[in-house]
PyMOL Python script that loads the backbone (N, CA, C, O; Angstrom):
from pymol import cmd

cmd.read_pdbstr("""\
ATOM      1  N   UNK A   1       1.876   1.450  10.399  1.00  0.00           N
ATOM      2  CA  UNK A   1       1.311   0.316   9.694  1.00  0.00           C
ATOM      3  C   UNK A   1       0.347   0.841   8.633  1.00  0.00           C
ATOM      4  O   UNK A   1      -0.509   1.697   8.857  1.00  0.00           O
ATOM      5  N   UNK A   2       0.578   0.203   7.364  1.00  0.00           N
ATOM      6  CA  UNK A   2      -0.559   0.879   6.152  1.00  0.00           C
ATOM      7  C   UNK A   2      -2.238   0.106   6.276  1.00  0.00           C
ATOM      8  O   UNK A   2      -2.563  -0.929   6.858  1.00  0.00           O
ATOM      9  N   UNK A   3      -2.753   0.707   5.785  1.00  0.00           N
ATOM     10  CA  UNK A   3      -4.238  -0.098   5.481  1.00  0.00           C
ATOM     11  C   UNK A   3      -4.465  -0.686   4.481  1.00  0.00           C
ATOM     12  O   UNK A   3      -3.794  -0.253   3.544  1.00  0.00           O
ATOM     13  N   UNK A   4      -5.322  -1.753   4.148  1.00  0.00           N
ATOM     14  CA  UNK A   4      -5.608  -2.393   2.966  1.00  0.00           C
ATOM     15  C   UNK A   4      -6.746  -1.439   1.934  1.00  0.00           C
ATOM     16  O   UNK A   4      -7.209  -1.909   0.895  1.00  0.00           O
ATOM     17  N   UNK A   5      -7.047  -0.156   2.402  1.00  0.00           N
ATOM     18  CA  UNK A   5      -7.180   1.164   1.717  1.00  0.00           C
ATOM     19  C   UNK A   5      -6.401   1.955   1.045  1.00  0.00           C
ATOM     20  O   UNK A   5      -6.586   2.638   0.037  1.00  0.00           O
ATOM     21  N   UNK A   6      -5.217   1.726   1.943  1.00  0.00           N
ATOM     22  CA  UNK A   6      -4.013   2.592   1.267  1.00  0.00           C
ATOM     23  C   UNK A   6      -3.281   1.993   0.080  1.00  0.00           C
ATOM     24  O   UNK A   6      -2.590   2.510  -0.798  1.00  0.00           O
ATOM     25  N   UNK A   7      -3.756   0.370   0.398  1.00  0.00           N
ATOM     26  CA  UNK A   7      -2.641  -0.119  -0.599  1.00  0.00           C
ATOM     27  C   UNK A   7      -3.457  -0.333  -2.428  1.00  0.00           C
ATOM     28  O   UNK A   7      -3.119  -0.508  -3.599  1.00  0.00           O
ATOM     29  N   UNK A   8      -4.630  -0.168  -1.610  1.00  0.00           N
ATOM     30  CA  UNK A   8      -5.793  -0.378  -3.114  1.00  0.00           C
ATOM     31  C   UNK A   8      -5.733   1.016  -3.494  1.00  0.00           C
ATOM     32  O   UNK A   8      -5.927   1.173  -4.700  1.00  0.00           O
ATOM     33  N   UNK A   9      -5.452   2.447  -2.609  1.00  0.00           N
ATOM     34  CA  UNK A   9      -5.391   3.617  -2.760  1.00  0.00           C
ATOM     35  C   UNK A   9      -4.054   3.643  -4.433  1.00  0.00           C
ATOM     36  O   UNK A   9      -4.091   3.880  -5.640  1.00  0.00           O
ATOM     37  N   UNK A  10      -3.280   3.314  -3.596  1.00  0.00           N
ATOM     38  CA  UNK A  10      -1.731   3.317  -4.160  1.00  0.00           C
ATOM     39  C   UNK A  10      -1.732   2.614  -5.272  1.00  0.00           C
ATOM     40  O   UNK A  10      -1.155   3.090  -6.250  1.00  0.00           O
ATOM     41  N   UNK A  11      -2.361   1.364  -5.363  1.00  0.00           N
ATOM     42  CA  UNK A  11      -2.524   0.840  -6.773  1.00  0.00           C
ATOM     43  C   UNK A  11      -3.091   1.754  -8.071  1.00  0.00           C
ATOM     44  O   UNK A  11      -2.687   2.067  -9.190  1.00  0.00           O
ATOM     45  N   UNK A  12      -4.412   2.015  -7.134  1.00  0.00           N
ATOM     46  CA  UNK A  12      -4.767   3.043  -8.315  1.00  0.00           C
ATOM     47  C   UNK A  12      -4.347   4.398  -8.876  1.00  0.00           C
ATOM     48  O   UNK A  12      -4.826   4.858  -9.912  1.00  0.00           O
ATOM     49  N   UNK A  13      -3.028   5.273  -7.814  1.00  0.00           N
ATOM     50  CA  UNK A  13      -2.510   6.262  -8.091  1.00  0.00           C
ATOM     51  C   UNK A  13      -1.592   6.071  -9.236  1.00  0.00           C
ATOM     52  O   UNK A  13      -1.363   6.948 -10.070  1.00  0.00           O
ATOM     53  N   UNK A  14      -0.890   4.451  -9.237  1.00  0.00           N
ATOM     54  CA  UNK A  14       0.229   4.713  -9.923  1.00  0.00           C
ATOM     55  C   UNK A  14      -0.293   3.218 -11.099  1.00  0.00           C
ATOM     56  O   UNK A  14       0.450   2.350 -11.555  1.00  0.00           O
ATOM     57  N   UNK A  15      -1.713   3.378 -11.295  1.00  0.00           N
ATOM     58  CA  UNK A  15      -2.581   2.258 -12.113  1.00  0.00           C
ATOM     59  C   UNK A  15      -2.048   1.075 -12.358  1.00  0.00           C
ATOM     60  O   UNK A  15      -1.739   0.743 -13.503  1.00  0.00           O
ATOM     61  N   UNK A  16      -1.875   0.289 -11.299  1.00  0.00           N
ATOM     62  CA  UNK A  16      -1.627  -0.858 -11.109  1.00  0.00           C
ATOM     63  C   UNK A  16      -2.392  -1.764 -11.083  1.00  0.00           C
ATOM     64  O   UNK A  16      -3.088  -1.577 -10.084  1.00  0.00           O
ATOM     65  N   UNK A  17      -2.871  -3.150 -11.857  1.00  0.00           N
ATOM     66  CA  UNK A  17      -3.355  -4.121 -11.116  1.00  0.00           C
ATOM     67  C   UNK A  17      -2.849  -4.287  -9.963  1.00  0.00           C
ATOM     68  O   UNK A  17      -2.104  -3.493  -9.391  1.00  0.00           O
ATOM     69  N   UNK A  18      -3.381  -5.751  -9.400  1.00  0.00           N
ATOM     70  CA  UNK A  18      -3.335  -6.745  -7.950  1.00  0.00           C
ATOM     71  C   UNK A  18      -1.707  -7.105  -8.592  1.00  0.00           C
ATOM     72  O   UNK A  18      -0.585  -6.735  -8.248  1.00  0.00           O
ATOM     73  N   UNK A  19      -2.082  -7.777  -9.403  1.00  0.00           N
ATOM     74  CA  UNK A  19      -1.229  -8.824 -10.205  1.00  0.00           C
ATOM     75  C   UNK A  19       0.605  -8.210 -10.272  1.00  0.00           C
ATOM     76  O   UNK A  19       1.597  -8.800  -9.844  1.00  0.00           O
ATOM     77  N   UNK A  20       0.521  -6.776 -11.005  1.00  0.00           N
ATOM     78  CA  UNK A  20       1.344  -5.741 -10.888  1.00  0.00           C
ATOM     79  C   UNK A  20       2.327  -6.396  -9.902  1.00  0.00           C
ATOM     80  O   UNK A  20       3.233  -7.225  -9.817  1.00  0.00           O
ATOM     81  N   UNK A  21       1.413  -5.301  -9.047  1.00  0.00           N
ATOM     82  CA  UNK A  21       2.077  -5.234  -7.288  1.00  0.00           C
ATOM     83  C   UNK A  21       2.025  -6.808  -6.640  1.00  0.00           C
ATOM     84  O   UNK A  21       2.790  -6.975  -5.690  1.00  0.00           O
ATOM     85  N   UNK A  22       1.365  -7.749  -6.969  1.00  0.00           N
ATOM     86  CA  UNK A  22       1.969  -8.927  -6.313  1.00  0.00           C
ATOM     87  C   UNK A  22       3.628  -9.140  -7.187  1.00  0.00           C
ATOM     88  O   UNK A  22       4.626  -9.602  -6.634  1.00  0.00           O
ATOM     89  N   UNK A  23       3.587  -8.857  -8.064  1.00  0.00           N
ATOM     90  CA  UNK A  23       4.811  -9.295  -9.005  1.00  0.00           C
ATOM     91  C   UNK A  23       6.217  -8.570  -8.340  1.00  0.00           C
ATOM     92  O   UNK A  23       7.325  -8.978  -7.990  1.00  0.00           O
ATOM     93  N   UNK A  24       5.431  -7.110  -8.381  1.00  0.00           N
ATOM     94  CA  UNK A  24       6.973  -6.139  -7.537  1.00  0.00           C
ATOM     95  C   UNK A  24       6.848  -6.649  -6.428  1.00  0.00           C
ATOM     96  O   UNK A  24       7.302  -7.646  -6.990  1.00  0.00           O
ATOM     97  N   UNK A  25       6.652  -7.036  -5.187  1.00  0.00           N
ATOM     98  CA  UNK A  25       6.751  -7.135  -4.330  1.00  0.00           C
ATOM     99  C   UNK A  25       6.982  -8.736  -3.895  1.00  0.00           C
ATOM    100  O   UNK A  25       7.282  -9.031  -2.738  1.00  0.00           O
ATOM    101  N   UNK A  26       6.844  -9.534  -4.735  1.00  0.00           N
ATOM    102  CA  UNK A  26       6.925 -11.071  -4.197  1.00  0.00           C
ATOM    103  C   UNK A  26       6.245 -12.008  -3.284  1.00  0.00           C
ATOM    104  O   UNK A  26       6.594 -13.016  -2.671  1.00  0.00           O
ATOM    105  N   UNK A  27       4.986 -11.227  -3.422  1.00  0.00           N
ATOM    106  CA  UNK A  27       3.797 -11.902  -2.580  1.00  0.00           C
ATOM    107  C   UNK A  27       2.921 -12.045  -3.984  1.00  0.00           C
ATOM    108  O   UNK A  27       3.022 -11.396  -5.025  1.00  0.00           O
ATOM    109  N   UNK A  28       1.812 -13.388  -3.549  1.00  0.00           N
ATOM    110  CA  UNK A  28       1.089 -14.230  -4.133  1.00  0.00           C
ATOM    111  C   UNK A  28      -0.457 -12.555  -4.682  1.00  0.00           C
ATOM    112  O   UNK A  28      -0.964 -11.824  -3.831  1.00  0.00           O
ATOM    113  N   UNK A  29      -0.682 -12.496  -5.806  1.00  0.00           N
ATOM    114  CA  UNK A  29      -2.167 -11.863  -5.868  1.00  0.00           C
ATOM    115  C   UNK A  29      -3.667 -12.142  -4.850  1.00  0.00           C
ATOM    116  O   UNK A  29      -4.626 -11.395  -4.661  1.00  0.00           O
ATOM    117  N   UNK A  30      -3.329 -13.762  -4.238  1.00  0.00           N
ATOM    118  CA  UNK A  30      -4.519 -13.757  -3.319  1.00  0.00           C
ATOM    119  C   UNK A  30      -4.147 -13.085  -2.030  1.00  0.00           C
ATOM    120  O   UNK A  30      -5.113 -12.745  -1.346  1.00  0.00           O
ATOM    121  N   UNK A  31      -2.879 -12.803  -1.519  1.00  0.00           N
ATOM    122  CA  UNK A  31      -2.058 -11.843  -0.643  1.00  0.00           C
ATOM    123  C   UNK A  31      -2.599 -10.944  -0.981  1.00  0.00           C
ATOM    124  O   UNK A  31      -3.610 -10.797  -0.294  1.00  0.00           O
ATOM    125  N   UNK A  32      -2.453  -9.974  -1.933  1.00  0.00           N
ATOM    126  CA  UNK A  32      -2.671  -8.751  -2.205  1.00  0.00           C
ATOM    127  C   UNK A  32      -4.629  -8.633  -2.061  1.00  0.00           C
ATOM    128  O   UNK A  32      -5.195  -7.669  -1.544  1.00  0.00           O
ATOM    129  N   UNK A  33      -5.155  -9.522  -2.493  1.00  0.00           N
ATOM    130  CA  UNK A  33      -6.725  -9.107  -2.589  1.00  0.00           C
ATOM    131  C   UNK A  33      -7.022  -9.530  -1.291  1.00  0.00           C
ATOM    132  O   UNK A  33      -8.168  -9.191  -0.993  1.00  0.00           O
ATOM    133  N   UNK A  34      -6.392 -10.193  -0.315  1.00  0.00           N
ATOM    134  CA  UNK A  34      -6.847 -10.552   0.798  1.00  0.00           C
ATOM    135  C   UNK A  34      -6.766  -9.038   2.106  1.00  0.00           C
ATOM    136  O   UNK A  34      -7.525  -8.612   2.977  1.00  0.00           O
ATOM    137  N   UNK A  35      -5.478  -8.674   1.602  1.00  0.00           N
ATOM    138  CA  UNK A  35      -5.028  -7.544   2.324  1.00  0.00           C
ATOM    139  C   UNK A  35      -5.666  -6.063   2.182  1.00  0.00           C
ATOM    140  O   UNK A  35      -5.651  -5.052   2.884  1.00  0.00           O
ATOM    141  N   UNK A  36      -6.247  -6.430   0.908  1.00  0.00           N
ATOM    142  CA  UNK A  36      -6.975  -4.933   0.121  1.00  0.00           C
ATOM    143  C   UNK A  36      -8.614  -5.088   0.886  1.00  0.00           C
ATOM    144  O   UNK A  36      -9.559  -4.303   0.805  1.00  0.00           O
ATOM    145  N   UNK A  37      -8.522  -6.317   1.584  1.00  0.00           N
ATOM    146  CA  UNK A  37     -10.508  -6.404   1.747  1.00  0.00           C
ATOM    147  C   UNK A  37     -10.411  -5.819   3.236  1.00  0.00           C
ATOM    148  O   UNK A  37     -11.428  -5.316   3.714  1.00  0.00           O
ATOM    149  N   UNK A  38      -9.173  -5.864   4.025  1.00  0.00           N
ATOM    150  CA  UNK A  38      -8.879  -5.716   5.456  1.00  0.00           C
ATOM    151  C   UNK A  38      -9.201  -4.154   5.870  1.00  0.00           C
ATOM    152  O   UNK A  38      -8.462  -3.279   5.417  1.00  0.00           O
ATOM    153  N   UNK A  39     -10.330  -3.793   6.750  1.00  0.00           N
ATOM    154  CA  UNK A  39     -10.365  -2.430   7.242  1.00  0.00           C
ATOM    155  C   UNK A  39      -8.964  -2.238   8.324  1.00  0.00           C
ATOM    156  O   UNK A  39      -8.205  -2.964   8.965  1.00  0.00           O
ATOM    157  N   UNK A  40      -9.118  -1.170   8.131  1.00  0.00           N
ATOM    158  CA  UNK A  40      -7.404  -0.611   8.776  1.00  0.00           C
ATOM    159  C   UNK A  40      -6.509  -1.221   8.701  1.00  0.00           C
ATOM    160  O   UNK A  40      -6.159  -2.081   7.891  1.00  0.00           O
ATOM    161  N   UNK A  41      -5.894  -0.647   9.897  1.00  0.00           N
ATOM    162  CA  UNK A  41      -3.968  -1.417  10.008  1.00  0.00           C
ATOM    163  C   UNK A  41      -3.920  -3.350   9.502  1.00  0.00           C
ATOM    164  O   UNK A  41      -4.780  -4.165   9.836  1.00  0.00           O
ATOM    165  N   UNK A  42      -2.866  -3.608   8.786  1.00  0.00           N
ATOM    166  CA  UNK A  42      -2.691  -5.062   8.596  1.00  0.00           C
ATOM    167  C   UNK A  42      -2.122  -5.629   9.218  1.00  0.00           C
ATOM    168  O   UNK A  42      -1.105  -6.131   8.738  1.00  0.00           O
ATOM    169  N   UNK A  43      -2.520  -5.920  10.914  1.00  0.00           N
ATOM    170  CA  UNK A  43      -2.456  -6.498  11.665  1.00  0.00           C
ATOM    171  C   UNK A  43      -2.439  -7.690  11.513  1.00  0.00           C
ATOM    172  O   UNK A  43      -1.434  -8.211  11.996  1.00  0.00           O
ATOM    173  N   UNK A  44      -3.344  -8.571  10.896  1.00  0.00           N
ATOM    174  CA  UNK A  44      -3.479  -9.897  10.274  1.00  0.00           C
ATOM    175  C   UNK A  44      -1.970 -10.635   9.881  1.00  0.00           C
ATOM    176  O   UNK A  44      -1.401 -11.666  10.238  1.00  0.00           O
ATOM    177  N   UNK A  45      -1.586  -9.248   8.725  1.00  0.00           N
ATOM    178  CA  UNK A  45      -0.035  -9.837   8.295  1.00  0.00           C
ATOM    179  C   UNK A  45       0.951 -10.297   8.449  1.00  0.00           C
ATOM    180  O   UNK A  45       0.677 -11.031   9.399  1.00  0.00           O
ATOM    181  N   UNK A  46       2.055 -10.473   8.233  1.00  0.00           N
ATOM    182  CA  UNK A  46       3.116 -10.638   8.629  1.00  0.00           C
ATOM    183  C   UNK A  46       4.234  -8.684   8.681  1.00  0.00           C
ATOM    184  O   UNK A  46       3.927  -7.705   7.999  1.00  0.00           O
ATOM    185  N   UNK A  47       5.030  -8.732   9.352  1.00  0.00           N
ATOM    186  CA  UNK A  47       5.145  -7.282   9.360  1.00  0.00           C
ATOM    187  C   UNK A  47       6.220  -7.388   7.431  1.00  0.00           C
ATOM    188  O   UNK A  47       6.383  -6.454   6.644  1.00  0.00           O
ATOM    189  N   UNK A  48       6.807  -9.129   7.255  1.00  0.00           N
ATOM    190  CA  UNK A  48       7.871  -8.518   6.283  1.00  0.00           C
ATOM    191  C   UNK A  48       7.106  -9.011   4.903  1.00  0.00           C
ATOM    192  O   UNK A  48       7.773  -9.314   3.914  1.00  0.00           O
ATOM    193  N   UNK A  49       5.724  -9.071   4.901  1.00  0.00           N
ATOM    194  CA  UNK A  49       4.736  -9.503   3.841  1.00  0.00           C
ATOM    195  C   UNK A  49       4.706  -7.741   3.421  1.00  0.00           C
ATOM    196  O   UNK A  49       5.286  -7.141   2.516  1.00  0.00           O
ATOM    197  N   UNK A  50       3.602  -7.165   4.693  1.00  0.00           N
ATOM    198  CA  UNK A  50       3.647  -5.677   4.574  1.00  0.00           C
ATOM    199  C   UNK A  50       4.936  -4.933   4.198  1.00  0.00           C
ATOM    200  O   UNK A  50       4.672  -3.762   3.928  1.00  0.00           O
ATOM    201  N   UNK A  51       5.901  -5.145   4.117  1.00  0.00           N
ATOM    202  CA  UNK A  51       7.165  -4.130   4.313  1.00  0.00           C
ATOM    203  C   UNK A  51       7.492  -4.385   2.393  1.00  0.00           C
ATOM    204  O   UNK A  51       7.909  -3.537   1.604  1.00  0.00           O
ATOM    205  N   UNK A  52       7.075  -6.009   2.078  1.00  0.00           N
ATOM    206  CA  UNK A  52       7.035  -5.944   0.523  1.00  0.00           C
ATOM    207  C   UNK A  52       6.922  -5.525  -0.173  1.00  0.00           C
ATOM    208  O   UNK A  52       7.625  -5.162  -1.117  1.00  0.00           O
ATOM    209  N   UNK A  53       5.338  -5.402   0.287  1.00  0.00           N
ATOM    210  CA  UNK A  53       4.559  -4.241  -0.425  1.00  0.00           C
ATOM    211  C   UNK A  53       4.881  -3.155  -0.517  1.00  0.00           C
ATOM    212  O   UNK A  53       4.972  -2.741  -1.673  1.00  0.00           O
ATOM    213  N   UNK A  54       5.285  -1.937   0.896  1.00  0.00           N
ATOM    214  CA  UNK A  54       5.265  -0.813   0.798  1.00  0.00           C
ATOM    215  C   UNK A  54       6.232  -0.905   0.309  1.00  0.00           C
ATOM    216  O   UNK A  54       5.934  -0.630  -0.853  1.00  0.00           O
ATOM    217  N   UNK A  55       7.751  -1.197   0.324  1.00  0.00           N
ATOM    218  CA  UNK A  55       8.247  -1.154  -0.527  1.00  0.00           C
ATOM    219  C   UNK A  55       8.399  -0.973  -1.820  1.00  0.00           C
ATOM    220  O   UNK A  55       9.180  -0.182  -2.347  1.00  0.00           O
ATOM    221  N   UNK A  56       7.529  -1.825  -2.440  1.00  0.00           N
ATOM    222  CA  UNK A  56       7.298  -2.148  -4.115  1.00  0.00           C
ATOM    223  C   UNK A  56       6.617  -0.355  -4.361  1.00  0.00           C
ATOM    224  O   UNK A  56       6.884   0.550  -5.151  1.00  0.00           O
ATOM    225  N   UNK A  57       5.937  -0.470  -3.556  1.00  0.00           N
ATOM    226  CA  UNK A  57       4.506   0.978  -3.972  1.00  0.00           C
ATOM    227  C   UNK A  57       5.476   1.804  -4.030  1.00  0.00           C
ATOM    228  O   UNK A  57       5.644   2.390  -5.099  1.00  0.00           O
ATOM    229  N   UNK A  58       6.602   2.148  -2.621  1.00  0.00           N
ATOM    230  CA  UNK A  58       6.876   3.728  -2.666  1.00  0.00           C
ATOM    231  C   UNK A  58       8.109   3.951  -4.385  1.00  0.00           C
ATOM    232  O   UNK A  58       8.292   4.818  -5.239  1.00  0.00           O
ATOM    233  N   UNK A  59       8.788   2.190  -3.974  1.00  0.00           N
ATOM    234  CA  UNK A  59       9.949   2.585  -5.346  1.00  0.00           C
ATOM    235  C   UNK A  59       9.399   2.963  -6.407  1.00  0.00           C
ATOM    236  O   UNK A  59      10.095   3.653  -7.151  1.00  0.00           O
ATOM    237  N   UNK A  60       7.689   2.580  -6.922  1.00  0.00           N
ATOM    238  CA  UNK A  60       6.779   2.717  -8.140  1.00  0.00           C
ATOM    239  C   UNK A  60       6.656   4.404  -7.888  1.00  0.00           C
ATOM    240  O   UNK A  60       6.173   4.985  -8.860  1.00  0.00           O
ATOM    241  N   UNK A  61       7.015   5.274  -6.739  1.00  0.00           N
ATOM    242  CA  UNK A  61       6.904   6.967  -6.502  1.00  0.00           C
ATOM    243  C   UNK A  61       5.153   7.163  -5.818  1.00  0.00           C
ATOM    244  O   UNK A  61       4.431   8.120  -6.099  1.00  0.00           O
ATOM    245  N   UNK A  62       4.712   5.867  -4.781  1.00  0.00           N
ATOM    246  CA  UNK A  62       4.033   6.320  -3.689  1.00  0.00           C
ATOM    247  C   UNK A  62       4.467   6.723  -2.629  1.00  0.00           C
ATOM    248  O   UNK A  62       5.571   6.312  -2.271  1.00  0.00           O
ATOM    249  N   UNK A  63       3.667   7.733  -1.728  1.00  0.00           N
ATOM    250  CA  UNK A  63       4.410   7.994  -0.374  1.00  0.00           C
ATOM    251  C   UNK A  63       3.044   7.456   0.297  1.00  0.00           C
ATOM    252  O   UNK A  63       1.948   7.322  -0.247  1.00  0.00           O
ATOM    253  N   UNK A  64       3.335   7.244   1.344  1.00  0.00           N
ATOM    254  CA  UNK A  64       2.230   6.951   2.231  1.00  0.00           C
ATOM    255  C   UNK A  64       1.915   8.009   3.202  1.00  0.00           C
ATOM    256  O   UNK A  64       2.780   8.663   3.784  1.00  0.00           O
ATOM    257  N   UNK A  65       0.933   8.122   3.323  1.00  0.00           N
ATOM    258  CA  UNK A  65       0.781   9.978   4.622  1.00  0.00           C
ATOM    259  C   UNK A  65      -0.191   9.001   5.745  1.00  0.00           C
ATOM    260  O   UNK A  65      -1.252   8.415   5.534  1.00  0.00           O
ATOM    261  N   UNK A  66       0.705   9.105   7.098  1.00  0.00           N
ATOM    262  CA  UNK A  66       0.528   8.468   8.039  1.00  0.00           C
ATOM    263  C   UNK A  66      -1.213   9.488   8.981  1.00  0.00           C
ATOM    264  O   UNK A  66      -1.181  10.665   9.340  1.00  0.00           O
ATOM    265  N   UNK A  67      -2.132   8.785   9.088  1.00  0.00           N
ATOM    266  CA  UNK A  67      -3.171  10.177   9.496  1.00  0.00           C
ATOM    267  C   UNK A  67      -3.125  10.842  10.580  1.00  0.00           C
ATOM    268  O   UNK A  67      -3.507  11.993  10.788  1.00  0.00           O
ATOM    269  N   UNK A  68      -2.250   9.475  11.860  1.00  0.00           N
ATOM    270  CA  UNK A  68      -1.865  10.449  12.915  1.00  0.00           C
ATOM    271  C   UNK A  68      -0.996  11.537  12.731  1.00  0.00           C
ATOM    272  O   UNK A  68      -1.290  12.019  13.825  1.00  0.00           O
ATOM    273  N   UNK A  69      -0.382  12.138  12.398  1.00  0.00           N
ATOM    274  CA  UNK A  69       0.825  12.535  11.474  1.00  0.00           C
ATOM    275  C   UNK A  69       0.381  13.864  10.637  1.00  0.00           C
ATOM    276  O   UNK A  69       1.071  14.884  10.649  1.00  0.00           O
ATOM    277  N   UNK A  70      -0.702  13.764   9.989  1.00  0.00           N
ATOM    278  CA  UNK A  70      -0.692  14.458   8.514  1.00  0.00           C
ATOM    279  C   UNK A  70      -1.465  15.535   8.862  1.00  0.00           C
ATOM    280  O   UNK A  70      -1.335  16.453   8.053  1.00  0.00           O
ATOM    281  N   UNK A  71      -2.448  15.839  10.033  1.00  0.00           N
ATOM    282  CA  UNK A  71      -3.452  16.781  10.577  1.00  0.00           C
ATOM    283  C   UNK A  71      -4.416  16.876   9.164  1.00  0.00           C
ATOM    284  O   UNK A  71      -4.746  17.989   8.755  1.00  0.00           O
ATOM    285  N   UNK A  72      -4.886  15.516   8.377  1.00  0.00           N
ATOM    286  CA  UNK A  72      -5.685  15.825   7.354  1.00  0.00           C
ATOM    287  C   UNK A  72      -6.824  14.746   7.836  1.00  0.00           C
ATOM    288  O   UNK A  72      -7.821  14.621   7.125  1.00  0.00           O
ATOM    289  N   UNK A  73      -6.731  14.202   8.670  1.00  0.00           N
ATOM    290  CA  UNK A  73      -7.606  13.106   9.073  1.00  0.00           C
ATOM    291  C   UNK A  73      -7.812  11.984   9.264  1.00  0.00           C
ATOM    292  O   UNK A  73      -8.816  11.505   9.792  1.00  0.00           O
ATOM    293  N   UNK A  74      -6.645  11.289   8.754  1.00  0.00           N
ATOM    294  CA  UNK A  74      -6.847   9.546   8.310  1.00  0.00           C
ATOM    295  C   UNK A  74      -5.623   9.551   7.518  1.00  0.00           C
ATOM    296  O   UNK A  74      -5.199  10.582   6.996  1.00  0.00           O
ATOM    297  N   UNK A  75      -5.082   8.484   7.425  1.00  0.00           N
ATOM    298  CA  UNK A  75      -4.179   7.841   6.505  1.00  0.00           C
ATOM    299  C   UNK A  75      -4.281   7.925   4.852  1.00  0.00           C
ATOM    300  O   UNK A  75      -5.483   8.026   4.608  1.00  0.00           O
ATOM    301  N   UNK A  76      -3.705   7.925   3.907  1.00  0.00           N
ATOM    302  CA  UNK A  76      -3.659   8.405   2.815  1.00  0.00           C
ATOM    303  C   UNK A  76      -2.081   8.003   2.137  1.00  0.00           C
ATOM    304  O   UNK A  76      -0.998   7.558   2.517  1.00  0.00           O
ATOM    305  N   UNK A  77      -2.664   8.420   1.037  1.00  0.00           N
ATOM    306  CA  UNK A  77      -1.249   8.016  -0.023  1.00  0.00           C
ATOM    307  C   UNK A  77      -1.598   9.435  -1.138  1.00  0.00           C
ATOM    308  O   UNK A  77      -2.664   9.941  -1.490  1.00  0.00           O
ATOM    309  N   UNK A  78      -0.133   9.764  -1.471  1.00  0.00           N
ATOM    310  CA  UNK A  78       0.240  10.609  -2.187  1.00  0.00           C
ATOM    311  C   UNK A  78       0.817   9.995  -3.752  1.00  0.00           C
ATOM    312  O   UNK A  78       1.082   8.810  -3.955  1.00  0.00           O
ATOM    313  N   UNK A  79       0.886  10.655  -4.360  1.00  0.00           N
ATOM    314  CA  UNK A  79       2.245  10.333  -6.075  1.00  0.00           C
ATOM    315  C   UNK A  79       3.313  11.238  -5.797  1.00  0.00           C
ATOM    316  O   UNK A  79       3.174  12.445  -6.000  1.00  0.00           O
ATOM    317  N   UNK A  80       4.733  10.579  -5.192  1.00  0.00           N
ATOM    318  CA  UNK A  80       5.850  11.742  -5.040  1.00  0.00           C
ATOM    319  C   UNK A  80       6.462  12.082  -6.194  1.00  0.00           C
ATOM    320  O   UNK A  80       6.854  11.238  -7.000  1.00  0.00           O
ATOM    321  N   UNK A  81       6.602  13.504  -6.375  1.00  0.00           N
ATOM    322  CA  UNK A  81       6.281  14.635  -6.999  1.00  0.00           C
ATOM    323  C   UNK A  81       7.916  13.806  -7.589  1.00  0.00           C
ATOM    324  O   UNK A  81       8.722  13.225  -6.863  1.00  0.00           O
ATOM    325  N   UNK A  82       8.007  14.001  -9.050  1.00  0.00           N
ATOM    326  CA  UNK A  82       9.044  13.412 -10.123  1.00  0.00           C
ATOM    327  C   UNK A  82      10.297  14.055  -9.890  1.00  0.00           C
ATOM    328  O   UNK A  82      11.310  13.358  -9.847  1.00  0.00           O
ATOM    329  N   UNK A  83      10.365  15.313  -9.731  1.00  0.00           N
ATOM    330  CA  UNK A  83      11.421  15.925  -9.502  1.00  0.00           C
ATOM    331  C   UNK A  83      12.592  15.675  -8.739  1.00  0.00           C
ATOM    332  O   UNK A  83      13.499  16.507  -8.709  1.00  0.00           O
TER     333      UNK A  83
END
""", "prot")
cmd.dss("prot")
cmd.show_as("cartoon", "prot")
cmd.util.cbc("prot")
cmd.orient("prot")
């Protein structure tokens, strides 16, 4: 599950407004700023609200780095490499 860190993370990697990413993904901008204020997992959500989103982010060339997972500490987002 992503955080509403990761997804404000991800906006700004690949310089997105709210607006942007409500547009790719097909959720409302008060969706998106509601979800961006949420500490951790978006539990709150719906799982296929969230799946929108990550969606929209990774096709824009975000990856998401899971923190259990990554041995870097916490959850995180990357820019996958163009190549």
């Amino acid at each position: 599950m992503i955080t509403g860190a990761q997804i404000r993370s991800a906006r700004a990697i690949i310089k997105w407004e709210q607006k942007q990413l409500a547009q790719a993904g097909g959720v409302s901008v008060e969706t998106i700023k509601r979800l961006e204020k949420i500490d951790g997992p978006l539990l709150s959500a719906t799982g296929n609200t969230v799946s929108k989103i990550q969606v929209a982010l990774e096709a824009a060339g975000v990856t998401f780095i899971d923190g259990e997972y990554s041995g870097m500490g916490g959850p995180g987002v990357r820019l996958r490499d163009p190549a």
